[in-house]
PDB file of N, CA, C and O in Angstrom, chain B, residues numbered from 101:
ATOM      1  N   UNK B 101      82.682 188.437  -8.729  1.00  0.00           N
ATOM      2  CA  UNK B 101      82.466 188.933 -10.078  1.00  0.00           C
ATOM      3  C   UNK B 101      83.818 189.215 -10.723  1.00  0.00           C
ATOM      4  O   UNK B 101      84.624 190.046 -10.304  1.00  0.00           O
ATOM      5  N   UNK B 102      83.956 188.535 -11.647  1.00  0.00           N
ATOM      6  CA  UNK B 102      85.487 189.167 -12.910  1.00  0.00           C
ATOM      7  C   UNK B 102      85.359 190.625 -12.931  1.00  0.00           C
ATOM      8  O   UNK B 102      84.251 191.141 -12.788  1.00  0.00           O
ATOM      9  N   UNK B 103      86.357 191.285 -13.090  1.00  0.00           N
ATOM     10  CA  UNK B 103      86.787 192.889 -13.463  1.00  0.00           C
ATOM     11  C   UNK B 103      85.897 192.761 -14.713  1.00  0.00           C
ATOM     12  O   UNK B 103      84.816 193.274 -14.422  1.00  0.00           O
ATOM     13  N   UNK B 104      85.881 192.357 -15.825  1.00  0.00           N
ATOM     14  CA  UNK B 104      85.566 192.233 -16.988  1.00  0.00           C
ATOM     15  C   UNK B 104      84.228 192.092 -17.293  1.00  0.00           C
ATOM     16  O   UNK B 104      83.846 192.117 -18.463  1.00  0.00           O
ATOM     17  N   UNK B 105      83.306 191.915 -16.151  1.00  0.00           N
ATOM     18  CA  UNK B 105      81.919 191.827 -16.090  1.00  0.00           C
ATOM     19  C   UNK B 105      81.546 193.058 -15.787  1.00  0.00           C
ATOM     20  O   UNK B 105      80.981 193.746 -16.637  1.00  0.00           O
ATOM     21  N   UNK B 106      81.795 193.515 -14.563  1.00  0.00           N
ATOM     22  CA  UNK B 106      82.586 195.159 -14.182  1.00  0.00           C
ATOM     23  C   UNK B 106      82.338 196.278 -15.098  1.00  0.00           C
ATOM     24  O   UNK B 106      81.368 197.022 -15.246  1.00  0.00           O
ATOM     25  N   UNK B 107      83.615 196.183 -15.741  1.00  0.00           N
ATOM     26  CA  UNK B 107      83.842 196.547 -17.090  1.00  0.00           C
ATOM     27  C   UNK B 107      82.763 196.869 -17.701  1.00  0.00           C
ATOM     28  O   UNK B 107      82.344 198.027 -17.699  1.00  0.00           O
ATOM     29  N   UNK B 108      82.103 195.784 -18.371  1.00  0.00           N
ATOM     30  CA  UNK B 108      80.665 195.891 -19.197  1.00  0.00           C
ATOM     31  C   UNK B 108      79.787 196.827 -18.742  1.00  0.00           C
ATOM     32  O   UNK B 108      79.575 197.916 -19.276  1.00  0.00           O
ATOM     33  N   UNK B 109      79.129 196.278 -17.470  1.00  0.00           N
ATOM     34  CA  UNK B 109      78.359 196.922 -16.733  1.00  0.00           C
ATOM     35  C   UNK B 109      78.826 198.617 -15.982  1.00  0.00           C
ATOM     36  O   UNK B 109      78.139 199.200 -15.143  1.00  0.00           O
ATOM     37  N   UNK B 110      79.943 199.050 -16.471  1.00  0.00           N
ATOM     38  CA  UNK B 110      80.160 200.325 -16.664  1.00  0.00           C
ATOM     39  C   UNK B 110      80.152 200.979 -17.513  1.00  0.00           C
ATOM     40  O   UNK B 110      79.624 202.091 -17.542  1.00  0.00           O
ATOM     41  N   UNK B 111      81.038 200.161 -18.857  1.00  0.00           N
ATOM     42  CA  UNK B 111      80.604 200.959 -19.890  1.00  0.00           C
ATOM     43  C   UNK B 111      79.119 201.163 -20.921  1.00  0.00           C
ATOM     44  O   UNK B 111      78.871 201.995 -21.794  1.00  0.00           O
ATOM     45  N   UNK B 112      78.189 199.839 -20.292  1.00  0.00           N
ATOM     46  CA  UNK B 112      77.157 200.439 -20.618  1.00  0.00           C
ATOM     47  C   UNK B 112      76.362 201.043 -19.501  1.00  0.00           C
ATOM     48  O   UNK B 112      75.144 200.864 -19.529  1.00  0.00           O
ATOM     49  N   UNK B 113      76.691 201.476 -18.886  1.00  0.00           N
ATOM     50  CA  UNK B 113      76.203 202.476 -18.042  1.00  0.00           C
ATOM     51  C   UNK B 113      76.544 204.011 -18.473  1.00  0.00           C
ATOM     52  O   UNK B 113      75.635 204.832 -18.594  1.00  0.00           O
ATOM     53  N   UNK B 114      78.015 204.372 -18.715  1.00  0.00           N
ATOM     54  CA  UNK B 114      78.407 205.334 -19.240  1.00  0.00           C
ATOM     55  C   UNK B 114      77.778 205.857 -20.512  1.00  0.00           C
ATOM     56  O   UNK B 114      77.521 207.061 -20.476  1.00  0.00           O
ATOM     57  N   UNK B 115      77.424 205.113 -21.810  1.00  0.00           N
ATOM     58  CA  UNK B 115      76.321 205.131 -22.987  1.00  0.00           C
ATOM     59  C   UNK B 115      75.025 205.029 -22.472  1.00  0.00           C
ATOM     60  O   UNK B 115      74.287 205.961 -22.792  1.00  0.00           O
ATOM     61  N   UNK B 116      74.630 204.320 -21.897  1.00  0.00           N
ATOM     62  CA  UNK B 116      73.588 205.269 -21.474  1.00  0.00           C
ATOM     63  C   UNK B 116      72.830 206.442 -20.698  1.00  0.00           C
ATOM     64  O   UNK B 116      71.677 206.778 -20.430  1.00  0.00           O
ATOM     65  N   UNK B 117      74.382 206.950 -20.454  1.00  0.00           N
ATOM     66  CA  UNK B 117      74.113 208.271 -20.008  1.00  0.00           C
ATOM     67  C   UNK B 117      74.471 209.077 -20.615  1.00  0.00           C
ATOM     68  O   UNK B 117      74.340 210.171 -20.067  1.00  0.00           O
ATOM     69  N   UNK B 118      75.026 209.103 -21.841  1.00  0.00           N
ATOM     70  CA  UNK B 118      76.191 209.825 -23.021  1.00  0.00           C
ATOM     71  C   UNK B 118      76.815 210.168 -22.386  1.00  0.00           C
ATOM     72  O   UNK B 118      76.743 211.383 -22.198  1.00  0.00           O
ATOM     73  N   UNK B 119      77.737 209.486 -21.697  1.00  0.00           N
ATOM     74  CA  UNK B 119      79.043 210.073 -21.024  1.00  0.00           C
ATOM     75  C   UNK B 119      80.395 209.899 -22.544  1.00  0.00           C
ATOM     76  O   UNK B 119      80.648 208.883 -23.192  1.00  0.00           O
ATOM     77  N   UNK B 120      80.916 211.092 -22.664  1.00  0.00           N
ATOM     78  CA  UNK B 120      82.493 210.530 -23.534  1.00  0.00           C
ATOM     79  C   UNK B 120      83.033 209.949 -22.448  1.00  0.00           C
ATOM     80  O   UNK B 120      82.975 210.236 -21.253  1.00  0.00           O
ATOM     81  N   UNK B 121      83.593 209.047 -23.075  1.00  0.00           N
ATOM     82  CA  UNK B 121      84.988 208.084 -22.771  1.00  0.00           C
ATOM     83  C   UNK B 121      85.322 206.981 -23.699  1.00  0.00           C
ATOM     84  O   UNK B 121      84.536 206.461 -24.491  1.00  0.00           O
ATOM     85  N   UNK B 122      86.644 206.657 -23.511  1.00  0.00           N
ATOM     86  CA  UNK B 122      87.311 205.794 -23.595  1.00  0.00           C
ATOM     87  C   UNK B 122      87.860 204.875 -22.623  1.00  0.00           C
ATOM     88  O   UNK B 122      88.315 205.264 -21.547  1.00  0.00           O
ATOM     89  N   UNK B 123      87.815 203.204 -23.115  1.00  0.00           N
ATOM     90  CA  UNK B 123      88.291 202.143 -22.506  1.00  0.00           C
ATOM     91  C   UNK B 123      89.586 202.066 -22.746  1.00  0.00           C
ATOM     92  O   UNK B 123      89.572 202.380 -23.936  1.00  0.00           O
ATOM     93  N   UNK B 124      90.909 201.844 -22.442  1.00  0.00           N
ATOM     94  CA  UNK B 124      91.976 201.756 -22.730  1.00  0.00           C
ATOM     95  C   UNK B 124      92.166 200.454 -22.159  1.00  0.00           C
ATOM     96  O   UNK B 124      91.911 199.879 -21.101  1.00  0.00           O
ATOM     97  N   UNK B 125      92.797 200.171 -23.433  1.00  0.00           N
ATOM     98  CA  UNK B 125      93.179 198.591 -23.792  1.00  0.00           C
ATOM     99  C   UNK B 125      94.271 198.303 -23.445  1.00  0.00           C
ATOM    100  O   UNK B 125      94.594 197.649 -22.453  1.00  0.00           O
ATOM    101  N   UNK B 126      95.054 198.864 -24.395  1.00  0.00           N
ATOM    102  CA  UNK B 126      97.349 198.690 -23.799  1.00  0.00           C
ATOM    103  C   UNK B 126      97.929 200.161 -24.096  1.00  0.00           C
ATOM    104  O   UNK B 126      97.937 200.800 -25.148  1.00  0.00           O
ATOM    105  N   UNK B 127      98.327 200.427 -23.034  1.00  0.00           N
ATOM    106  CA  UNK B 127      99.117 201.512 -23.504  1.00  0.00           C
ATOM    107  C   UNK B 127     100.697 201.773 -22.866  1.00  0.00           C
ATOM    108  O   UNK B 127     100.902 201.332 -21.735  1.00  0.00           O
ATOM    109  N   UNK B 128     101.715 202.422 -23.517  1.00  0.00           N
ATOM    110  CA  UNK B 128     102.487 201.988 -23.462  1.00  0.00           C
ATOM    111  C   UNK B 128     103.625 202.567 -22.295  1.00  0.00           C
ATOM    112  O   UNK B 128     104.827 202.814 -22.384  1.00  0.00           O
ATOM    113  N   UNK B 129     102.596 202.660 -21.110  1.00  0.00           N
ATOM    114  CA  UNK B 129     102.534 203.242 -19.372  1.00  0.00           C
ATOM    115  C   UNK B 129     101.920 202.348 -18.402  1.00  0.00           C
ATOM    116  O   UNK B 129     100.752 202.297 -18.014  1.00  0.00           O
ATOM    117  N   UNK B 130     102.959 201.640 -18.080  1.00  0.00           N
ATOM    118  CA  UNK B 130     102.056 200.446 -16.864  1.00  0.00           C
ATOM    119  C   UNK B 130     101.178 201.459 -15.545  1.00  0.00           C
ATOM    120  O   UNK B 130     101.728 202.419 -15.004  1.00  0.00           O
ATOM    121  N   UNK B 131      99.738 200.992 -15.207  1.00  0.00           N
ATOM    122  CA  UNK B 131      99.297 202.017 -14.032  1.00  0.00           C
ATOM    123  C   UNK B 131      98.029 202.727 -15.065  1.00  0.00           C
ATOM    124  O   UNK B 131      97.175 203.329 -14.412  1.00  0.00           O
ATOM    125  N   UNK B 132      97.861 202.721 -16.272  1.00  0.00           N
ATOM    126  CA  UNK B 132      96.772 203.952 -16.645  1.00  0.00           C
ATOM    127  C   UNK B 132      95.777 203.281 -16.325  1.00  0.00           C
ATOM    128  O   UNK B 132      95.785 202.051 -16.296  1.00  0.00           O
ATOM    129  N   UNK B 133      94.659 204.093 -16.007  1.00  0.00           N
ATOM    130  CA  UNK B 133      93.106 203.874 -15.018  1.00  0.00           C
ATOM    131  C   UNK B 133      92.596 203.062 -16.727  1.00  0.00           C
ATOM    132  O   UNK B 133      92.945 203.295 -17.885  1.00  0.00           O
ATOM    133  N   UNK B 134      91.707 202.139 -16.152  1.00  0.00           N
ATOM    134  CA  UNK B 134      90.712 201.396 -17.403  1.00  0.00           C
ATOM    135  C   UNK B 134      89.603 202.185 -17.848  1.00  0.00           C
ATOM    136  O   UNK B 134      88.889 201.535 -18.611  1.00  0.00           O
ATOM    137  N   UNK B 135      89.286 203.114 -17.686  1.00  0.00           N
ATOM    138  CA  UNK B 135      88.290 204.533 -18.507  1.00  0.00           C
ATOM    139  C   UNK B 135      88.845 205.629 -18.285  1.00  0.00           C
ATOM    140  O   UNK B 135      89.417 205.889 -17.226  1.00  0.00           O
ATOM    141  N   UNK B 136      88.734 206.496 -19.367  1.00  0.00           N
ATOM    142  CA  UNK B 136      89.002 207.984 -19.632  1.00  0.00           C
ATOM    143  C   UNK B 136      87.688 208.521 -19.782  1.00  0.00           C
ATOM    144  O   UNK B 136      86.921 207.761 -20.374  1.00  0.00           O
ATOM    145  N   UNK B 137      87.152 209.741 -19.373  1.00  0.00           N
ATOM    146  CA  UNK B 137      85.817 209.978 -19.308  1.00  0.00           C
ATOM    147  C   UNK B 137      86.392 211.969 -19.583  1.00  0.00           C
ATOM    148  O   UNK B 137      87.330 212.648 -19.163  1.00  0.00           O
ATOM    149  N   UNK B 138      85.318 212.199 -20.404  1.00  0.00           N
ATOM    150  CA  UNK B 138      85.433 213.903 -20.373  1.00  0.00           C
ATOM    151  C   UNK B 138      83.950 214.337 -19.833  1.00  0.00           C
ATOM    152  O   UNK B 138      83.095 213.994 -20.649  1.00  0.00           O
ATOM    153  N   UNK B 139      83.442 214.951 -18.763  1.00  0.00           N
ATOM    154  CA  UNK B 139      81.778 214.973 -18.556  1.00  0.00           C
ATOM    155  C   UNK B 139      82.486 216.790 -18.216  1.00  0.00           C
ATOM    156  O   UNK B 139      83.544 217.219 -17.756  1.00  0.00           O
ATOM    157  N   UNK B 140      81.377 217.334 -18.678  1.00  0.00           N
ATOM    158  CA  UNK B 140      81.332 218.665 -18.865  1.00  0.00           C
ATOM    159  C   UNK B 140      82.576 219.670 -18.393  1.00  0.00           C
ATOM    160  O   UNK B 140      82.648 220.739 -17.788  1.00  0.00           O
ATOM    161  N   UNK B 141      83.491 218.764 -18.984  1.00  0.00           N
ATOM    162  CA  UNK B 141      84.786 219.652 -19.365  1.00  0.00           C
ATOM    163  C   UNK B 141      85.470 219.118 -18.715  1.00  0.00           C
ATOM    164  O   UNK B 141      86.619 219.412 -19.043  1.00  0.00           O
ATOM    165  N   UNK B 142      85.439 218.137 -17.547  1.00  0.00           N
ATOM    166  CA  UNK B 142      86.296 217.927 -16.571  1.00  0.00           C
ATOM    167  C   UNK B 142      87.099 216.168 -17.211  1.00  0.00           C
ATOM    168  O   UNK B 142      86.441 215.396 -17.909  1.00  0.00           O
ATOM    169  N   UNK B 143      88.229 215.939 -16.872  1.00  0.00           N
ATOM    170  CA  UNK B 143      88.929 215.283 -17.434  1.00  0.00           C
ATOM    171  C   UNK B 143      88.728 214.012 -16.367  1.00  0.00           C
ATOM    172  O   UNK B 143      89.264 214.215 -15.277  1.00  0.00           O
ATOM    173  N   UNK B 144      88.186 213.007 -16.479  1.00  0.00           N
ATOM    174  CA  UNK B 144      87.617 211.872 -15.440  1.00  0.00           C
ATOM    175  C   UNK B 144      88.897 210.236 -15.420  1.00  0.00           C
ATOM    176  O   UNK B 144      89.407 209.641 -16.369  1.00  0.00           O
ATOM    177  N   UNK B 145      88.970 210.088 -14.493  1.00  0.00           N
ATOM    178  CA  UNK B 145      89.590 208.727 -14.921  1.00  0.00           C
ATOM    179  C   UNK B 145      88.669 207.501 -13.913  1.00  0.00           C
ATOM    180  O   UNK B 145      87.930 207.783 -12.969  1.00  0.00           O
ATOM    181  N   UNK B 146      88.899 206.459 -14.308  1.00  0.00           N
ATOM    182  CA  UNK B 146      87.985 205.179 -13.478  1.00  0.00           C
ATOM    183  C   UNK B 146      88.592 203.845 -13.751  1.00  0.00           C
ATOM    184  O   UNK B 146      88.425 203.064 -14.688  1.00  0.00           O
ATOM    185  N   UNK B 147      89.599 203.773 -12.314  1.00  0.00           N
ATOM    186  CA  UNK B 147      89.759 202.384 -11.988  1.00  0.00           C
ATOM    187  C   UNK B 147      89.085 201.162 -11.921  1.00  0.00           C
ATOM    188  O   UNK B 147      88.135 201.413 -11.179  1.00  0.00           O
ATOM    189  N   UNK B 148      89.039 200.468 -12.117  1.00  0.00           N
ATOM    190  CA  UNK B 148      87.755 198.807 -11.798  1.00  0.00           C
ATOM    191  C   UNK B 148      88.630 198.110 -11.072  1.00  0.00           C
ATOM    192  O   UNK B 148      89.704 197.671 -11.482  1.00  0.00           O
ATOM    193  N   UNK B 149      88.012 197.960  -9.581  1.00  0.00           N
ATOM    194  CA  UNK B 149      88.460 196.773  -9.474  1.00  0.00           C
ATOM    195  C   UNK B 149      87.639 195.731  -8.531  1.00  0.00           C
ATOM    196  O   UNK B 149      87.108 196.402  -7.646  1.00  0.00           O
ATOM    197  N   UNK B 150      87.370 194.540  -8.398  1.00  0.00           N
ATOM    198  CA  UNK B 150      86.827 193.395  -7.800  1.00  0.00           C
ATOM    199  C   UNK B 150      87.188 193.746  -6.943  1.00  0.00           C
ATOM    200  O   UNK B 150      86.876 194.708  -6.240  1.00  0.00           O
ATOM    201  N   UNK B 151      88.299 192.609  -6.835  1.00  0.00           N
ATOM    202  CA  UNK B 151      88.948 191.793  -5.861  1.00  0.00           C
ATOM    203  C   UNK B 151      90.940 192.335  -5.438  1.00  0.00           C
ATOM    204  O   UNK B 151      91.612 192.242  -4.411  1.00  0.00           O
ATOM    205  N   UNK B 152      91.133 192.684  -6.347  1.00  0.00           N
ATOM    206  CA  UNK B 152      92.555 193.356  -6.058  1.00  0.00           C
ATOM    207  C   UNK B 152      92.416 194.236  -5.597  1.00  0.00           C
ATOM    208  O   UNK B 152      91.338 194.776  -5.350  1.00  0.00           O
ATOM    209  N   UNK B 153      94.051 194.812  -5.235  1.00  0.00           N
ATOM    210  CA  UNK B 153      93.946 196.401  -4.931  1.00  0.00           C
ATOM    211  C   UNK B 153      94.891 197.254  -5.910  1.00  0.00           C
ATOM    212  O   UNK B 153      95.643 196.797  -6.770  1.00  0.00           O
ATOM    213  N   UNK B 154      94.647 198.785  -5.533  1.00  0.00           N
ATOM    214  CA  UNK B 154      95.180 199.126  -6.711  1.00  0.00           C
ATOM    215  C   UNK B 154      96.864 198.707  -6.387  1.00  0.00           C
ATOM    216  O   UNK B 154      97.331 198.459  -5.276  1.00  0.00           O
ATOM    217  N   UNK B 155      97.574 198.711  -7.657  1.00  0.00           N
ATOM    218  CA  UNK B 155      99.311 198.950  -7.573  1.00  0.00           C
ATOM    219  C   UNK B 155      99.801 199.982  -7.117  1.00  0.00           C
ATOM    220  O   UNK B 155      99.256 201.075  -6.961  1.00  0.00           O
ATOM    221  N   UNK B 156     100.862 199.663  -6.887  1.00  0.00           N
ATOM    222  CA  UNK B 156     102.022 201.840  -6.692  1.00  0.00           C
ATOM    223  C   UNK B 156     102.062 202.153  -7.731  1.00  0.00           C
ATOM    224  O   UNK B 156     102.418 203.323  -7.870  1.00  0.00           O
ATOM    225  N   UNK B 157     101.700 201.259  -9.221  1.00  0.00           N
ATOM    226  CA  UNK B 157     102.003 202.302 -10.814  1.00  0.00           C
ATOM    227  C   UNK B 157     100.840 202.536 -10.468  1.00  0.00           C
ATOM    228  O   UNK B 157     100.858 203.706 -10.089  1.00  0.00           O
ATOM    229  N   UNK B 158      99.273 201.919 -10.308  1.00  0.00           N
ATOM    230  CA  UNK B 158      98.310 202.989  -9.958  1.00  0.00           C
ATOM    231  C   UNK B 158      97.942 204.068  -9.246  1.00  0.00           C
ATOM    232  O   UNK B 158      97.463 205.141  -9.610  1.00  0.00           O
ATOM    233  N   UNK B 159      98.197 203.691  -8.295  1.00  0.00           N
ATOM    234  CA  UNK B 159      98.282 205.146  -7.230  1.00  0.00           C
ATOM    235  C   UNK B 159      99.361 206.008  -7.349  1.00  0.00           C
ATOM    236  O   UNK B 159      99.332 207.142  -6.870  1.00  0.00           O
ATOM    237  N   UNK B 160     100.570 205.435  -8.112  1.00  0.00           N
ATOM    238  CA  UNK B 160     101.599 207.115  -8.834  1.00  0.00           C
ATOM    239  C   UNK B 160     100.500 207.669 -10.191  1.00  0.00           C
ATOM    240  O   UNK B 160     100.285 208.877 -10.283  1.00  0.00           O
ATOM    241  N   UNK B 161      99.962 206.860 -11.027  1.00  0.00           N
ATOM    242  CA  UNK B 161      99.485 207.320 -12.266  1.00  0.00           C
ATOM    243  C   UNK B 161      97.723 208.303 -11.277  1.00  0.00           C
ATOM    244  O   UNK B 161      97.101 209.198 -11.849  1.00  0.00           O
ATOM    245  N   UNK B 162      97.466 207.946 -10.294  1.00  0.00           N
ATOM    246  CA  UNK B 162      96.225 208.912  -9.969  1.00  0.00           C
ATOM    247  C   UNK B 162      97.063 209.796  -9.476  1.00  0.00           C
ATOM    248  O   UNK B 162      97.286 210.641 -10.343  1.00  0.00           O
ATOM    249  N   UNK B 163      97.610 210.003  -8.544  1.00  0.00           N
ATOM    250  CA  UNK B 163      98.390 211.291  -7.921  1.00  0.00           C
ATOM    251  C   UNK B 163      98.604 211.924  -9.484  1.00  0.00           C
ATOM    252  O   UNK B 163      98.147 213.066  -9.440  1.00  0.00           O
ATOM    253  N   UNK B 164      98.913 211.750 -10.304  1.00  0.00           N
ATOM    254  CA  UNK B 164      99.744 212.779 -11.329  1.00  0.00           C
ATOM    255  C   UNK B 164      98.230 213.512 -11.982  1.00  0.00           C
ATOM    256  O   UNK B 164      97.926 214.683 -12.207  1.00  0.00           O
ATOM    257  N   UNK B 165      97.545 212.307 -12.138  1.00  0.00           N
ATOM    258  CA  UNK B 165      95.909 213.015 -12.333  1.00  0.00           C
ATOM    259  C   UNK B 165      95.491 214.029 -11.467  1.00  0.00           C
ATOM    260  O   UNK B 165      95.274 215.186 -11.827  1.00  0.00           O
ATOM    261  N   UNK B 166      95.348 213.494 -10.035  1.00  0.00           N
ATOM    262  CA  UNK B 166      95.311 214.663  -9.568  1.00  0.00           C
ATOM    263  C   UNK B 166      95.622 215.848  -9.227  1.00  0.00           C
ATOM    264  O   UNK B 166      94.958 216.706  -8.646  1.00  0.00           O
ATOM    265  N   UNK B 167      97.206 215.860  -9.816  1.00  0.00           N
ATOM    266  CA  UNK B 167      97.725 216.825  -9.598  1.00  0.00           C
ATOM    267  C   UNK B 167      97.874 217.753 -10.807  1.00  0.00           C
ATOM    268  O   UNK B 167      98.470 218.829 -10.833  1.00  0.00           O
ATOM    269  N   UNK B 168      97.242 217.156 -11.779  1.00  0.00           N
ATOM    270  CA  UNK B 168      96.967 217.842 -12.842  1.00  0.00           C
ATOM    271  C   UNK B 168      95.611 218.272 -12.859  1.00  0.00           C
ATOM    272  O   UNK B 168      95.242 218.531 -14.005  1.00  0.00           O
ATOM    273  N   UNK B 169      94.747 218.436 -11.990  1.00  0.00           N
ATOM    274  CA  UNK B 169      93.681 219.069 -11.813  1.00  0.00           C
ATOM    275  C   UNK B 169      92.655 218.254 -12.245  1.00  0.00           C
ATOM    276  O   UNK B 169      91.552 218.793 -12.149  1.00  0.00           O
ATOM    277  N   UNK B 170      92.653 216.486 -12.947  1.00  0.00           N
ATOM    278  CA  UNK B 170      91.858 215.499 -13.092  1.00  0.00           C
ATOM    279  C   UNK B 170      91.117 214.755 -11.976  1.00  0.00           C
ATOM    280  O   UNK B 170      91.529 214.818 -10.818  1.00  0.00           O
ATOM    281  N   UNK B 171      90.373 214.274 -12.204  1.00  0.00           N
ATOM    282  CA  UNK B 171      89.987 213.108 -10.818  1.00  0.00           C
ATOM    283  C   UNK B 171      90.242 211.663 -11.270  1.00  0.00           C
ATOM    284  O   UNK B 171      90.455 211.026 -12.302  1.00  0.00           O
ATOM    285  N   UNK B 172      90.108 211.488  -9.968  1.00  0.00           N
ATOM    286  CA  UNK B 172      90.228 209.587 -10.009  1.00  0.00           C
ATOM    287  C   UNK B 172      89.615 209.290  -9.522  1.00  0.00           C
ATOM    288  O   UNK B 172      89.480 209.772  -8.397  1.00  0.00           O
ATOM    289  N   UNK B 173      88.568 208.040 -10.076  1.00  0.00           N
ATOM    290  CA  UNK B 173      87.470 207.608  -8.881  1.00  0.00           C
ATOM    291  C   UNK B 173      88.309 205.665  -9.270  1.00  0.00           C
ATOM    292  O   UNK B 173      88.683 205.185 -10.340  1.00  0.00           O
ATOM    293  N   UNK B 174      88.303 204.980  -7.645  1.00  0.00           N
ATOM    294  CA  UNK B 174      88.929 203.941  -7.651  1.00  0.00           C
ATOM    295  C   UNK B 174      87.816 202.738  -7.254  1.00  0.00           C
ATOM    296  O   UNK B 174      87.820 202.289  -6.108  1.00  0.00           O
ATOM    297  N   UNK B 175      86.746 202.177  -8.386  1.00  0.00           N
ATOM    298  CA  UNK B 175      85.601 201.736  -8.395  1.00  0.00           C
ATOM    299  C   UNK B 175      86.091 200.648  -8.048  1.00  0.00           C
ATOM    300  O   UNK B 175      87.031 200.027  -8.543  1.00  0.00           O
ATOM    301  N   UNK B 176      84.993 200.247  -6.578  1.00  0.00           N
ATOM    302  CA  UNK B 176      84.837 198.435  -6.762  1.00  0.00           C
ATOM    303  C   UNK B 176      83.759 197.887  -6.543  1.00  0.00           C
ATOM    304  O   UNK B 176      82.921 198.284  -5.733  1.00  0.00           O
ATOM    305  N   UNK B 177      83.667 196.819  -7.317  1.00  0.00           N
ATOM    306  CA  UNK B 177      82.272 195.809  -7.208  1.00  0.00           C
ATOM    307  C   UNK B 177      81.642 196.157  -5.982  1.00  0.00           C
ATOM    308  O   UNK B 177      82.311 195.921  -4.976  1.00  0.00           O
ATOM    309  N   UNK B 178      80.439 196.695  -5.811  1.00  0.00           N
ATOM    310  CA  UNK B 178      79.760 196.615  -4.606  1.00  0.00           C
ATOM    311  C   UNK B 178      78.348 197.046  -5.114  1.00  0.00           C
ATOM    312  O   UNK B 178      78.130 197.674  -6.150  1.00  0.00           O
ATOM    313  N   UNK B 179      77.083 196.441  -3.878  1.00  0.00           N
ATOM    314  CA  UNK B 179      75.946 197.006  -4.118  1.00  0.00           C
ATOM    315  C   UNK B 179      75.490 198.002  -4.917  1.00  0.00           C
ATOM    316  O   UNK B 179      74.516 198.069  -5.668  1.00  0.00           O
ATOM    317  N   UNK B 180      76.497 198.894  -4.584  1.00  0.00           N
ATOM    318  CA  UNK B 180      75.966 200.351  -4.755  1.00  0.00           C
ATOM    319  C   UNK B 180      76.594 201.034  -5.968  1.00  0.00           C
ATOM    320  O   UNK B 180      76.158 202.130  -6.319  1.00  0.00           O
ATOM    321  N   UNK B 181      77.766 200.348  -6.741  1.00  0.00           N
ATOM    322  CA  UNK B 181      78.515 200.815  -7.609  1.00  0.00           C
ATOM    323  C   UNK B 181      77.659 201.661  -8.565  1.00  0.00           C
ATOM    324  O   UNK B 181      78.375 202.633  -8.807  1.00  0.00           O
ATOM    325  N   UNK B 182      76.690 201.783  -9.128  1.00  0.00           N
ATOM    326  CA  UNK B 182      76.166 203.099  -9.753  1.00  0.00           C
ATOM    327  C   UNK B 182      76.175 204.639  -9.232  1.00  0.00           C
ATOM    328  O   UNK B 182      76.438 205.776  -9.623  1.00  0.00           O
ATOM    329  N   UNK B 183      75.694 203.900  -8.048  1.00  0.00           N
ATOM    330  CA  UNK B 183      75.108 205.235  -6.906  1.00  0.00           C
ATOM    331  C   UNK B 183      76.629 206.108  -6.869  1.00  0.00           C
ATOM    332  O   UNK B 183      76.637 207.313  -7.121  1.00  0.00           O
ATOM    333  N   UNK B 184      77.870 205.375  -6.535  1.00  0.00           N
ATOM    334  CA  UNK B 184      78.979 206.103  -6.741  1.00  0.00           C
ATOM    335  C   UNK B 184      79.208 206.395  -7.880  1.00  0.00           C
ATOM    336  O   UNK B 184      78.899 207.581  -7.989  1.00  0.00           O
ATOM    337  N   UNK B 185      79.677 205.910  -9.090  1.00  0.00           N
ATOM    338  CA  UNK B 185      79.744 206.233 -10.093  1.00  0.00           C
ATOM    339  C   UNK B 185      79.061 207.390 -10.720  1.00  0.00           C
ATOM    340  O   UNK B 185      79.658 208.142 -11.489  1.00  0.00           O
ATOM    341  N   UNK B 186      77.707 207.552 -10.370  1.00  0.00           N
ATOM    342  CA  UNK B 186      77.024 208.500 -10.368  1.00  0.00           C
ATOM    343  C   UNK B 186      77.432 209.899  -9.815  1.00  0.00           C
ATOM    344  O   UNK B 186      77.647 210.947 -10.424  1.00  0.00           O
ATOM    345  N   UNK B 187      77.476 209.618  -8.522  1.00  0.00           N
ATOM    346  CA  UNK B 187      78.055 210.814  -7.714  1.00  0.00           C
ATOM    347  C   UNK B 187      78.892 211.468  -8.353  1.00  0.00           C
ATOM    348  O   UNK B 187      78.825 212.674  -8.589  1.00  0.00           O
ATOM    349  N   UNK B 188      80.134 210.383  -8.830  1.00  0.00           N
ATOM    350  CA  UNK B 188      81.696 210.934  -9.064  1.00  0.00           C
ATOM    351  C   UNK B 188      81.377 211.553 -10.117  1.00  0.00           C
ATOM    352  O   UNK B 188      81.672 212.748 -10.102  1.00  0.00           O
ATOM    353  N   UNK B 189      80.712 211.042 -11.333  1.00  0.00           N
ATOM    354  CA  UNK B 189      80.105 211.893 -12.479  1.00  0.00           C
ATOM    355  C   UNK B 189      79.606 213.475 -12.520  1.00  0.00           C
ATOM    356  O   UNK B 189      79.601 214.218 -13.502  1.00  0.00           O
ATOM    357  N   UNK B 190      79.249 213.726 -11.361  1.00  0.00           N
ATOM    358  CA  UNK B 190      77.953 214.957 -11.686  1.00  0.00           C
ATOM    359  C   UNK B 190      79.250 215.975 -10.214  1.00  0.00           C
ATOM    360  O   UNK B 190      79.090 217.099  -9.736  1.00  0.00           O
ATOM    361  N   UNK B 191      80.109 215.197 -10.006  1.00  0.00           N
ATOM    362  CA  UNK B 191      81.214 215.780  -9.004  1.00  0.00           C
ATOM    363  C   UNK B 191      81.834 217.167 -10.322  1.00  0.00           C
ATOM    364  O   UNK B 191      82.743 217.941 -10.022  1.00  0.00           O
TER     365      UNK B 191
END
C-alpha cells in the first residue's frame, strides 16, 4: 500500500471521529510527523509509514515531542491499524 493511501484512510478516520488535526504538507523542519492531532487537550503527533522506516530527523523530531510532554504514535500499514490508532487516541 502507498503512504498516501494510508494517509487518506487516516484522515478520514480522524473526521469521523471529530478528532482536531492537521496534515502537514511542507514545513520548513525536515523530520515533522504527517498529523498534528489535539484530542482532549493533549498535543498528538502521527507518523505514516508503509514500507520505510522512520529517519534520525524523525526520531530527533519525536524525542523533542516527547520531551515536551506530547506523544508520538509511529503508524504502519497493518491489519489492525485502527485498533492502534484508536488506542493511541483515547491514551
Amino acid at each position: 500500500m502507498l503512504e498516501s493511501v494510508l494517509d487518506k484512510k487516516v484522515i478520514d478516520y480522524l473526521k469521523k471521529n471529530s478528532v482536531y488535526f492537521f496534515k502537514t504538507i511542507a514545513s520548513n523542519r525536515a523530520g515533522i510527523p504527517d498529523i498534528i492531532c489535539c484530542v482532549n487537550g493533549k498535543f498528538k503527533a502521527i507518523e505514516l509509514k508503509t514500507t520505510s522506516k522512520q529517519s534520525d530527523l524523525q526520531k530527533l523530531e519525536q524525542v523533542k515531542i516527547e520531551k515536551s510532554g506530547g506523544q508520538y504514535l509511529l503508524l504502519y500499514h497493518t491489519d489492525n491499524w485502527k485498533e492502534i490508532l484508536s488506542a493511541y487516541l483515547l491514551k
